[in-house]
C-alpha positions in Angstrom: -0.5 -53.8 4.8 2.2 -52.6 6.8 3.3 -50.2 3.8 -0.6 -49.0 3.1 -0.9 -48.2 6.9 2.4 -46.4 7.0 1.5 -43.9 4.0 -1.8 -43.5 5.3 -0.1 -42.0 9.2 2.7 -39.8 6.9 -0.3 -38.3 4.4 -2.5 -37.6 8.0 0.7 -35.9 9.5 1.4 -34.1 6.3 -2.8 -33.1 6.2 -2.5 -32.1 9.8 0.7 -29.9 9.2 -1.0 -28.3 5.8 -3.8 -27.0 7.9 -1.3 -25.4 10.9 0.5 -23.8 8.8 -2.2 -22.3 6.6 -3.9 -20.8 9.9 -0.7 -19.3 10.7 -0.2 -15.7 10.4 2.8 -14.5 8.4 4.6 -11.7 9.9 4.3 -8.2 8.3 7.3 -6.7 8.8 7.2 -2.6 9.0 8.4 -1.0 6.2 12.4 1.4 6.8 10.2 4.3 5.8 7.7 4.4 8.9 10.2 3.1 11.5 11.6 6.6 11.8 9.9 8.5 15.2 7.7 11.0 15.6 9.9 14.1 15.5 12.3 12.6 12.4 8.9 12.3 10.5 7.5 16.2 11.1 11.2 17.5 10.2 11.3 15.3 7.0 7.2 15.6 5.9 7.7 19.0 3.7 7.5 17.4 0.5 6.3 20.3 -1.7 9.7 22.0 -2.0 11.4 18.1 -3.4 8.6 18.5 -5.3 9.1 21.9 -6.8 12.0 21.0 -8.1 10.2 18.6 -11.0 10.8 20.1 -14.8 6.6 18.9 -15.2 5.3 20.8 -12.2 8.1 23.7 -12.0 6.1 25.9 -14.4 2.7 25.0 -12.5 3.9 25.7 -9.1 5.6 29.0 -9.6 2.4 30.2 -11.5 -0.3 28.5 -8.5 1.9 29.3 -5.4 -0.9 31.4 -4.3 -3.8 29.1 -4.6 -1.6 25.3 -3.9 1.0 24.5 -1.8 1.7 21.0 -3.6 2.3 19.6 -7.1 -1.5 18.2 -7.3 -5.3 19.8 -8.2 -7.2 19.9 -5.2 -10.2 17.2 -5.4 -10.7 13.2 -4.9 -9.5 10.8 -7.5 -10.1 7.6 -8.3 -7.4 4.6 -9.5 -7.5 1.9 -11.9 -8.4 -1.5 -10.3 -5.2 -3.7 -10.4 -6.0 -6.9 -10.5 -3.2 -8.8 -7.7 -3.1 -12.2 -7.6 -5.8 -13.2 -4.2 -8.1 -10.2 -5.8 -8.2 -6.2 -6.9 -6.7 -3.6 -5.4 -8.5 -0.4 -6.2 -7.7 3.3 -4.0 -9.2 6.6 -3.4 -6.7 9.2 -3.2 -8.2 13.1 -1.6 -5.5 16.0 -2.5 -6.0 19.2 -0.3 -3.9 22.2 -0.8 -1.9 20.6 -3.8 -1.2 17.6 -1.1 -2.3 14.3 -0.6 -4.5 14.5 2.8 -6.0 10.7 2.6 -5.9 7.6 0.7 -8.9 5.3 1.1 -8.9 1.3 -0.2 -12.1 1.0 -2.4 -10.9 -2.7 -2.9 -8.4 -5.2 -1.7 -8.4 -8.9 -1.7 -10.7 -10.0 1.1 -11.9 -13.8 -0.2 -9.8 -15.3 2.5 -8.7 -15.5 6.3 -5.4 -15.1 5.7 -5.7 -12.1 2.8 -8.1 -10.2 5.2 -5.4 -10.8 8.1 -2.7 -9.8 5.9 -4.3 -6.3 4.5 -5.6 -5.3 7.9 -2.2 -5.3 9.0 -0.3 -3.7 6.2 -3.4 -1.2 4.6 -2.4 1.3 7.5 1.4 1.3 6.5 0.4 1.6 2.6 -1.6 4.3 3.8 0.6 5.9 5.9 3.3 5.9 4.1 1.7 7.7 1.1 0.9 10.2 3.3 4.0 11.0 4.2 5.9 10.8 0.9 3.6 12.4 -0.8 3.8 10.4 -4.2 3.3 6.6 -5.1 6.5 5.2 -4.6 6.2 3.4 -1.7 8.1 0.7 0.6 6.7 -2.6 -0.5 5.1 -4.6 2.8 6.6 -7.3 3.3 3.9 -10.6 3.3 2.1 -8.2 1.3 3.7 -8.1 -2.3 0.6 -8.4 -3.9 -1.4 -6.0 -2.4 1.6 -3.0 -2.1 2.6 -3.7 -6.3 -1.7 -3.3 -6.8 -1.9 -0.3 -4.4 1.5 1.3 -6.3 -0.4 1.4 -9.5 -3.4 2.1 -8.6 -2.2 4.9 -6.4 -0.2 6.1 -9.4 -3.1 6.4 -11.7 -5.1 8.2 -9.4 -2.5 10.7 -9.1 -1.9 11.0 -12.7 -5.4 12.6 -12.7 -4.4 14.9 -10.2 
């Protein structure tokens, strides 16, 4: 009796704990890439000359100088759907003047409290970050593996049709 009643108070602690810590939200930490200011970021966000320099676009940009000022066709392309592990991950990406001007999330996981918690916090950074880098290689968010290796390649595929 004693040993019945004794599991029974450990397995309603360890239920009780389960169900804190599953309402808790993790900490998304901000990615080296965005913690720069304001005035580092303006000096730094001239990507198209880094860009230039690529042997696949070299040829393209010296020949389109006058009509783009980045290494991608003006227009609105769609990525693959990535399948992450709590759901798909699917972008937009909109190139203006050969640069990307905004990224948009079709799809992200969004089945549970804690995902939609998660991507509202670290969408923005994914976001932001692309804009400012100009490519796909981004800083992956930490708390948000999933989501950042799903918006990576579908932001990459997009792109590749640019």
């Amino acid at each position: 009796m004693k040993k019945t009643a004794l599991g029974l108070g450990v397995l309603a602690i360890y239920g009780v704990y389960s169900i804190g810590v599953r309402h808790q939200h993790p900490i998304i930490a901000k990615p080296p890439s965005l913690a720069k200011s304001s005035n580092d970021s303006n000096k730094s966000a001239n990507p198209t000359k880094t860009y230039s320099n690529n042997p696949s676009s070299s040829s393209n940009s010296t020949s389109s100088k006058s009509t783009s000022l980045g290494p991608y066709r003006d227009g609105t392309y769609i990525g693959k759907v990535e399948n992450v592990y709590y759901g798909n991950v699917q972008v937009s990406v909109r190139i203006n003047n050969g640069r990307i001007s905004d990224v948009q999330f079709l799809q992200y996981p969004n089945t549970h409290a804690t995902s939609v918690y998660i991507n509202q916090q670290a969408m923005p950074y994914l976001k932001q970050e692309a804009l400012q880098t100009q490519h796909s290689r981004v800083q992956i968010i930490s708390g948000a593996t999933f989501t950042s290796e799903g918006f990576i390649q579908s932001l990459k595929s997009a792109l590749s049709k640019a």
